[in-house]
N, C-alpha and C positions, 0 to 999 in steps of 0.2 A: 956198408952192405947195400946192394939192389935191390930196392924190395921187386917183385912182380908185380902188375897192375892188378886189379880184383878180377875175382873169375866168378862165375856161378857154375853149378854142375849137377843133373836131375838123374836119380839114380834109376839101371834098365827098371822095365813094367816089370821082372820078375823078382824082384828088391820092391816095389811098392807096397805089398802088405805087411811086410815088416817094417821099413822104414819109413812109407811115405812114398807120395809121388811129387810133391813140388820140389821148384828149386831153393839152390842152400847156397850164399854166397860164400868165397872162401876168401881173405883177405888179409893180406898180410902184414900190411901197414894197421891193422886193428889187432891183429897179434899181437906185433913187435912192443906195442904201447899196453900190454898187461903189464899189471904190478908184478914183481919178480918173483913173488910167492906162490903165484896166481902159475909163472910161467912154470914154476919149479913142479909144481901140481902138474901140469900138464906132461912134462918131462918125465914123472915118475911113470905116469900112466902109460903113454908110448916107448916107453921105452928107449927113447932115445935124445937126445939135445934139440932144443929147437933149430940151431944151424945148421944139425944132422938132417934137420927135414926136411929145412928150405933146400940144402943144397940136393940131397938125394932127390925130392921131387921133381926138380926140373932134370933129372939123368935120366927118370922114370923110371926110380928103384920102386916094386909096386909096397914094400913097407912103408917109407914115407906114402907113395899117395894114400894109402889106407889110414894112416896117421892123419893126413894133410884133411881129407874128407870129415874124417871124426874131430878134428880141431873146428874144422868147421861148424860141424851141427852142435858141437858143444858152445861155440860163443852164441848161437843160433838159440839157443836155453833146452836143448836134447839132454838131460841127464843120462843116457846110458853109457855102460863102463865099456870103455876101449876094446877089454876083452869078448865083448857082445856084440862089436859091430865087424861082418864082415859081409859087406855088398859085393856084388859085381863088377868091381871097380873097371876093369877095361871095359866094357859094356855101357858105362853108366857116359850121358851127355855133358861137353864140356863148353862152355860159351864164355867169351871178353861181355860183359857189363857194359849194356848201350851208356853212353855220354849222358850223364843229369841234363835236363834240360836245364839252358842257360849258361851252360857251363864255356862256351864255345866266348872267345875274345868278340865286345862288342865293335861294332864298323868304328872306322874312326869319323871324329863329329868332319861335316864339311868346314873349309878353312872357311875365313871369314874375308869378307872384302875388305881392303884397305882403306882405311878412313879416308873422305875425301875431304880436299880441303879448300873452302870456301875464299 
């Protein structure tokens, strides 16, 4: 499986009093790595298989993103139940995760001159 790179996504101003206004990363490599209890949990509540997620949200089925969002603010530590969240999701902002600083391959060192030989 592919995972997708990490995203973040800030829900429209008219979803801010109920859910908040900052942003909420969503990430799928942090998913994939829950304990299988943990994911089963998750599966019961949306309703559907995590592979059902990943795959439907990149087709822009809008049940996966509405899933894909709440999986998010849930690893985020948001306790509210799946059947209580419904933002705006076409509305809501979607951004790639600027680069960690540092993250970038360091320059390679300069060669060294050739010993000389006396």
């Amino acid at each position: 499986m592919i995972l997708a790179p990490p995203l973040r996504f800030r829900l429209h101003p008219d979803d801010h009093a109920e859910y908040g206004d900052g942003w909420t990363t969503y990430d799928e490599a942090a998913l994939v790595r829950l304990p299988a209890r943990e994911l089963a949990d998750i599966e019961r509540e949306i309703g559907m298989s995590i592979r059902s997620m990943l795959g439907r949200s990149r087709k822009g089925f809008a049940d996966a993103d509405l899933a894909q969002t709440w999986v998010a603010r849930r690893l985020a530590g948001d306790t509210r139940p799946f059947a209580e969240w419904n933002p705006l999701l076409l509305l809501a902002d979607w951004e790639e995760l600027p680069a960690p600083a540092g993250d970038a391959d360091p320059p390679e060192p300069p060669s060294s001159p050739a010993p000389s030989e006396e």
